[in-house]
C-alpha positions in Angstrom: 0.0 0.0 0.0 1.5 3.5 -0.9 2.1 6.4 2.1 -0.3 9.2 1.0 -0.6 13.0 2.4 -3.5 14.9 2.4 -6.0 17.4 4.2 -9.3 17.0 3.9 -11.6 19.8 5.4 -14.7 18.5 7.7 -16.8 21.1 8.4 -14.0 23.0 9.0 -11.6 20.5 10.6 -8.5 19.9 9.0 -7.6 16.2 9.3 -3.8 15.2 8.3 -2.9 11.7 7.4 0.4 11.2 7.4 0.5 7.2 6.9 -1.5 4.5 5.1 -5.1 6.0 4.3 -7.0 2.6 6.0 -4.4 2.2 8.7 -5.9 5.2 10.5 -7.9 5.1 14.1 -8.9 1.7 15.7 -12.8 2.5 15.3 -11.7 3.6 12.0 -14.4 6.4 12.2 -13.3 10.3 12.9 -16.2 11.9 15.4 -16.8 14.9 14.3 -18.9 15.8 17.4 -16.7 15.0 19.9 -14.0 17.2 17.8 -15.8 20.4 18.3 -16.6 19.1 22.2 -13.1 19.3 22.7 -13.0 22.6 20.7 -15.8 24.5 22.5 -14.1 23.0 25.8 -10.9 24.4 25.2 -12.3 27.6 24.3 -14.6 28.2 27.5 -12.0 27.2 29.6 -9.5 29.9 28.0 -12.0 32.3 28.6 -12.6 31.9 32.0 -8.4 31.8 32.9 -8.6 35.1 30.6 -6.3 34.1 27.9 -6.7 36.7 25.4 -9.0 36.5 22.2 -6.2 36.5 20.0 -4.4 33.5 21.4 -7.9 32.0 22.0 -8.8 32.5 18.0 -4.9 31.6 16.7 -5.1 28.6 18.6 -8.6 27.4 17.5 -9.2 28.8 13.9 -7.5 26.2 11.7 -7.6 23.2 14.6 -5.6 19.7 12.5 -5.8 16.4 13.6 -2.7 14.3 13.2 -3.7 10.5 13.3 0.2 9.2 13.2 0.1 11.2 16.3 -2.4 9.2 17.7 -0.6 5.9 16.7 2.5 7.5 18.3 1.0 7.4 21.5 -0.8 4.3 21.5 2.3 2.8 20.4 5.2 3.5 22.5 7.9 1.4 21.9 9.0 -0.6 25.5 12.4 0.2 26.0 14.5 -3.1 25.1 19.0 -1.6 25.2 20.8 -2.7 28.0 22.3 0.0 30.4 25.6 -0.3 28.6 24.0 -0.1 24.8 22.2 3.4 26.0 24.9 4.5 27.3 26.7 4.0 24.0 24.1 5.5 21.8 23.4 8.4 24.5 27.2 9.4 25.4 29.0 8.9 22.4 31.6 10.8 20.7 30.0 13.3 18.8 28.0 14.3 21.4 30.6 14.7 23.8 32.6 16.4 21.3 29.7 19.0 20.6 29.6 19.5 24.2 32.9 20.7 24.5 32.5 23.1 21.5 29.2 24.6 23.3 31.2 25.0 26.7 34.0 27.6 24.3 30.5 28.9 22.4 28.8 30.2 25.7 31.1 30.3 28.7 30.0 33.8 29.9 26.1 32.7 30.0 27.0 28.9 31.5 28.8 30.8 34.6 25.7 33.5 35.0 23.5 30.2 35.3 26.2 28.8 37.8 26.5 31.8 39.6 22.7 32.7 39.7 21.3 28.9 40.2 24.5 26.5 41.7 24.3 24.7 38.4 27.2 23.9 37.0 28.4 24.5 33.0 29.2 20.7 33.1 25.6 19.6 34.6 23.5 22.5 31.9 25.7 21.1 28.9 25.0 17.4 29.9 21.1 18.2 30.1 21.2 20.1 26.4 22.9 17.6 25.1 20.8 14.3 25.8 17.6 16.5 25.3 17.7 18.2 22.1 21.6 17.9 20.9 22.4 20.9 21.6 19.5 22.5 19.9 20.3 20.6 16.4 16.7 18.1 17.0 14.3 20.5 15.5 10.7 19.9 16.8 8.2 19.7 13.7 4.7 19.5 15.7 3.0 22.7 15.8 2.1 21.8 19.5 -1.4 23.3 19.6 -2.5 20.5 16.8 -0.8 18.1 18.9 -2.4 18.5 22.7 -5.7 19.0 20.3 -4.9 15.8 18.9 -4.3 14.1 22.1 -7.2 15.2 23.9 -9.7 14.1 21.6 -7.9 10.5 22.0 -9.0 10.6 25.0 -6.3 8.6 27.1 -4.9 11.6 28.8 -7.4 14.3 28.4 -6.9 16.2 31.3 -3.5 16.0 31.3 -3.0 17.3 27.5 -5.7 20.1 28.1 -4.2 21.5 30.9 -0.8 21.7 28.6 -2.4 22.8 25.9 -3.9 25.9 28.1 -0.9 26.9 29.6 0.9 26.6 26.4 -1.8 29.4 25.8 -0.7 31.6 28.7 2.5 30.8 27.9 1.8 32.8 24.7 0.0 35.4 25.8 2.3 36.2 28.3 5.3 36.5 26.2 4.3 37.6 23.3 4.5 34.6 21.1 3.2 33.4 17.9 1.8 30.1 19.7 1.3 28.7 15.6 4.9 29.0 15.8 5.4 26.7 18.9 6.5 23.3 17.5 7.6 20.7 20.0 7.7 16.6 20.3 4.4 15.1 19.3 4.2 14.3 23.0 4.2 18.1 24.0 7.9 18.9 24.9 10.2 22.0 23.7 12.4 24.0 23.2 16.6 23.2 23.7 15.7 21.6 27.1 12.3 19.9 26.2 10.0 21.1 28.5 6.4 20.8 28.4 4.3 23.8 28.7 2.9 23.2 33.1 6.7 22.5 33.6 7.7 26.2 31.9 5.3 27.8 33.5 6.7 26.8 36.5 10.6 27.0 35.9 10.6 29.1 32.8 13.4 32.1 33.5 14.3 34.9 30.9 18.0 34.6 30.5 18.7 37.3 28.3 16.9 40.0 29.4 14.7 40.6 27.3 11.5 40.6 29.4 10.2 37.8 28.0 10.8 33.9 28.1 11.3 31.9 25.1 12.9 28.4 25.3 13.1 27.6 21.8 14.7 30.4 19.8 16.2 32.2 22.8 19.5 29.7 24.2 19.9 32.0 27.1 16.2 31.6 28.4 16.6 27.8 27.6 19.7 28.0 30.2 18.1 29.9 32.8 15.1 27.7 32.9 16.9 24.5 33.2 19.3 25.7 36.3 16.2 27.3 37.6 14.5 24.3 37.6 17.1 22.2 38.8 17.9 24.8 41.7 14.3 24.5 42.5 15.1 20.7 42.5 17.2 21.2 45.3 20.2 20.8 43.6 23.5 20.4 45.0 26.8 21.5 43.3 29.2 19.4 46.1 27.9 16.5 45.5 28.6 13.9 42.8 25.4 12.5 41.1 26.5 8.6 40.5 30.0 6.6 41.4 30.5 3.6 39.2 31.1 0.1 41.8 31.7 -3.1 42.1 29.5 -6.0 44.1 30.0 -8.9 45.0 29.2 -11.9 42.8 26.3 -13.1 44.9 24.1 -9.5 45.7 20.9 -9.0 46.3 19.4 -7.6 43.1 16.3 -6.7 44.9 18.8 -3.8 45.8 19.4 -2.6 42.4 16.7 -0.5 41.5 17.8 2.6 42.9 14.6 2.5 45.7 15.9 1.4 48.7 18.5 3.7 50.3 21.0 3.1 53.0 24.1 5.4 54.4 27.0 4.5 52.8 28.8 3.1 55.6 25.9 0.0 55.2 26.9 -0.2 51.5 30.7 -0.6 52.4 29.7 -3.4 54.9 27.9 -5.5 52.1 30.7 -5.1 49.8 30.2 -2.3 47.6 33.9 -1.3 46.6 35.3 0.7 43.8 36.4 -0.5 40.8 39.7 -1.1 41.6 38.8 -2.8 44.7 39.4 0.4 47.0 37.0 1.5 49.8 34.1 3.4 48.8 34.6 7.0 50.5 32.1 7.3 53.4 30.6 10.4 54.1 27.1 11.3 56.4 25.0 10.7 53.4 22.7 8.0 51.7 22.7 6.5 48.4 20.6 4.1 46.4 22.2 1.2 43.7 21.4 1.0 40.2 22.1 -2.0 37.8 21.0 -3.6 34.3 19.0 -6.3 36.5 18.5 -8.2 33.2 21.6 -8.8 32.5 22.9 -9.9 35.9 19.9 -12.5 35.5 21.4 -13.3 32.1 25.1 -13.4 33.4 23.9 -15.5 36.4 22.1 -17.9 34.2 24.8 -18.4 32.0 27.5 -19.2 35.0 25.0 -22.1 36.1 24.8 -23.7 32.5 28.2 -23.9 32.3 28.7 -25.3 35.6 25.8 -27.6 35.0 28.0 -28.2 31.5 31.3 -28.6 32.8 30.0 -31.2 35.4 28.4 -33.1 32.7 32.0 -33.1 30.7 33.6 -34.5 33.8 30.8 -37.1 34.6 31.2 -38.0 30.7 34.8 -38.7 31.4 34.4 -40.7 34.4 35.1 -38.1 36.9 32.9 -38.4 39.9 31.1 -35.1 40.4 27.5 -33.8 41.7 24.6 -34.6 39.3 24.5 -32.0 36.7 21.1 -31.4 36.7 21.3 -30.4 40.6 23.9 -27.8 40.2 23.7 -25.2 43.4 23.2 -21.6 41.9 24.1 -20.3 45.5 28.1 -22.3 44.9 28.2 -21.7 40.9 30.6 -19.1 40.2 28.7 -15.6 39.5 30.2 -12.6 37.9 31.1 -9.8 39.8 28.0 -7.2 39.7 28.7 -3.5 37.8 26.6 -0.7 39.6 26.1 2.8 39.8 25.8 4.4 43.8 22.8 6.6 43.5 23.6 10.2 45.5 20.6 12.4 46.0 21.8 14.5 42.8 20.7 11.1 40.9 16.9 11.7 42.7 17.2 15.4 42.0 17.8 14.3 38.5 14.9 11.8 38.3 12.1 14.3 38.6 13.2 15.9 35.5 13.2 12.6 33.6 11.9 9.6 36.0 14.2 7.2 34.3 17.3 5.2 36.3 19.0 5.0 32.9 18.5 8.6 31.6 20.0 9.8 35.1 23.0 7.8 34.5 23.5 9.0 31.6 23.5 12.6 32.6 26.2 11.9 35.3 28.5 10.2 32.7 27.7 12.8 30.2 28.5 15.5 32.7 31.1 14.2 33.8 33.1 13.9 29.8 32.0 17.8 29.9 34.0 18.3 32.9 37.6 21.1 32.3 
């Protein structure tokens, strides 16, 4: 079947297909009437938090409904890498390399973040890079046709409605063209990806200028980021992650980064460096983070080749346990990679609640370093 594009106007709705024309919407029927519901909704609401008619009309007067963003959101992908393989693909070379060209392209602004929020150049840089590439991932949603879109599916109306209308405030209270607002399908923009309740929150005008403008102004992008993560309680003394060693045989019930215990506990069960050194100790507590799959996988595979080798000797008249009764508590297990969590790590987390991404913000950070 061959990808088509076209608009088609229904009573005034403008309807985009951007994939095969009988692949669209599971009920396979577009409802017209609960279109305009979500229109006239929008619209009252607006009124009533006195967004301005102009926004009001720009936002509503040529509403489009993208069906591949529908299919985006129904179809998230379930995230499959191991910690290692994202941490390849997300802290690679280039990027790194990038970084360290955007640290000599705007020292003066990174140190007025750093001296205004704690942040520091290393940390901003790190976020910048993993969320947009240093501003070189260019959005191509016009956002309002995307919350639209996403409240009338219906899964998360009340959370896309409430985005879409402070994306309207956002608008009226900078001055903004908000049909020049592009963003993810999801709802996030600008250098930093935010999404429009998170701006409104954290949004800062770095350069002056009296407003606040995250995707075409790099110095308000800044600002809002180390104001967000100084309202995060961050901490510019602390590290965010220290890369350690277990023992073969750990608990990886542990390894989630949930349960917390002061470091001195950590040392007692084992948790060493690398290099087999002492963890430092200070009065502080930390979570442990680990590809739990993998361990699993790594574990499994020492007990088939125990249970293997003591088949080969019983095959060559060696007398050994039955194979088929091998202990996994006495096979020989690898010895466990981890990550200590420090509360930068949590601080971290309610930007992007994933174990992973957090990781790789510290190791990002940390190449970024001078």
């Amino acid at each position: 079947m061959t990808r088509r594009f076209f608009s088609a106007r229904l009573m005034g709705v403008v309807v985009a297909l951007i994939l095969p024309v009988c692949a669209y919407a599971e009920s396979g029927v577009f409802d017209v009437d609960r279109w305009y519901q979500v229109l006239n909704d929008i619209r009252s609401r607006a009124v009533s938090q006195n967004i301005s008619k102009d926004t009001i009309d720009a936002t509503l007067k040529y509403p489009a409904f993208i069906p591949s963003i529908v299919k985006s959101d129904r179809n998230q992908s379930e995230f499959k890498l191991t910690l290692d393989d994202y941490l390849a693909r997300m802290v690679n070379s280039r990027r790194i390399e990038e970084g360290r060209k955007m640290r000599s392209t705007y020292p003066t602004l990174l140190s007025r973040v750093e001296n205004k929020y704690g942040v520091q150049p290393h940390v901003i840089l790190a976020f910048w890079g993993l969320e947009s590439n240093y501003g070189q991932n260019r959005a191509v949603h016009k956002l309002t046709d995307a919350f639209l879109t996403l409240i009338y599916e219906g899964r998360r109306e009340t959370f896309f409605s409430n985005q879409l209308l402070a994306l309207m405030k956002i608008a009226d209270d900078n001055g903004l063209d908000i049909n020049d607002i592009r963003g993810s399908w999801a709802g996030a923009m600008g250098h930093f990806q935010f999404i429009p309740t998170t701006l409104q929150q954290y949004g800062a005008d770095g350069n002056g200028d009296g407003r606040i403008d995250i995707i075409h102004s790099v110095g308000d992008a800044m600002f809002s980021a180390g104001n967000y993560l100084h309202k995060m309680g961050w901490n510019p003394n602390e590290k965010i992650v220290r890369r350690v060693v277990l023992p073969g045989n750990f608990d990886i019930s542990l390894l989630d980064g949930g349960t917390r215990k002061p470091l001195i506990e950590w040392a007692y069960m084992g948790v060493m460096n690398p290099d087999g050194t002492p963890i430092p100790v200070a009065d502080m507590t930390a979570g442990l983070v680990a590809d739990v799959n993998l361990i699993q996988q790594q574990r499994a595979d020492a007990i088939a080749a125990a249970a293997a080798a003591a088949a080969a000797n019983t095959a060559n008249g060696v007398t050994v346990m039955d194979p088929n009764a091998v202990d996994t508590d006495v096979a020989p297990q690898p010895v466990i990679y981890a990550y200590l969590t420090y509360p930068n790590f949590y601080r971290i987390k309610k930007w992007n609640n994933s174990n992973w991404y957090a990781i790789a913000i510290a190791t990002l950070a940390d190449e970024l370093k001078q």
